[in-house]
N, C-alpha and C positions, 0 to 999 in steps of 0.2 A: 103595614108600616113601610113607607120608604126609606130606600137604602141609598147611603152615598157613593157617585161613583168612585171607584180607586184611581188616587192620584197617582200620575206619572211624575216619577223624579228622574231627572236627570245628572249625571255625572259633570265636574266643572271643565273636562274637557265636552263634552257633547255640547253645554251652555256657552263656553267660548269659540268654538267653530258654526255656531248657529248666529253669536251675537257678531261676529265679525261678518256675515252675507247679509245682517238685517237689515231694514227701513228704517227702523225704531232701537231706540235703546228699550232696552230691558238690564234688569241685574238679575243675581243668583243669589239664594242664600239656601244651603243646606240640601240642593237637587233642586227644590223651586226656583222657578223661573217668575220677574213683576213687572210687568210691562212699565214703562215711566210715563209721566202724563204730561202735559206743560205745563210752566211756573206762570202764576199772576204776576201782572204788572210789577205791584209792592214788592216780591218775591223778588222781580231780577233786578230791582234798583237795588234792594238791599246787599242781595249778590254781588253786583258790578262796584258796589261802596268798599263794601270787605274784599276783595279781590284787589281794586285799584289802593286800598291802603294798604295790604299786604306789597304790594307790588312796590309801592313807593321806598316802603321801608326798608324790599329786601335788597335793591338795587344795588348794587355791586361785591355783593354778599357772594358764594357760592351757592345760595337757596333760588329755586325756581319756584313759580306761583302756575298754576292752570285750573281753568276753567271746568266748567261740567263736562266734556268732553273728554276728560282723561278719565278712564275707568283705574280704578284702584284694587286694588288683591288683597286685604287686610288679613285675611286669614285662607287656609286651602280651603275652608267650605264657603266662602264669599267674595263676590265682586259685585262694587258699588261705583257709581258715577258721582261722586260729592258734588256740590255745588263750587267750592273751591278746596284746592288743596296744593298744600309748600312740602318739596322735598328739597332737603340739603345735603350736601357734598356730589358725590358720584350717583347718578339716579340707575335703579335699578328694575330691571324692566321684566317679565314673566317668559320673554323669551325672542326672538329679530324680528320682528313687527314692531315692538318698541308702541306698546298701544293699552299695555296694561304695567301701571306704576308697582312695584313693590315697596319701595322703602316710604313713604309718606311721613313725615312729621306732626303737621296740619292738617284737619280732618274737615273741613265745616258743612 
């Protein structure tokens, strides 16, 4: 019988000092590390609809909107790349790189 090899988990600081030298996004959840893939066509129209209507709305709000590019913190054992997400008031960031959001409201 074959045996499976043992996975390596990694710590959310090893996963964030490796995701900020990367090519590729990747997230974390839990020590695992998931490479991300691209979106379909459909995917980023639907994306760029919910985004530009968020955006519409929140304009002159204190709420910001960002794209899949801002990595999120939702909890200490996870960081995700949403497709969109609004944080309101004072944004709150994981530490001066200002490259990973804490406080989110909006998740999508």
């Amino acid at each position: 019988m074959a045996s499976l090899p043992a996975q390596t988990l990694f710590t959310a600081e090893e996963y964030i000092t490796q995701e900020r030298k990367a090519l590729h996004k990747s997230e974390y959840l839990d020590g695992q590390i998931f490479a991300l893939s691209g979106a379909s066509r459909v995917h980023s129209l639907i994306t760029g609809d919910i985004f530009n209507s968020l955006y519409n709305q929140l304009v002159g709000s204190d709420c910001e909107v960002h794209s899949s590019d801002m990595r999120v913190r939702p909890s200490p054992i996870a960081y995700f790349y949403p497709d969109v997400v609004v944080a309101c008031g004072e944004p709150r960031f994981e530490d001066d790189v200002y490259d990973t959001l804490l406080n989110p409201i909006v998740i999508s």
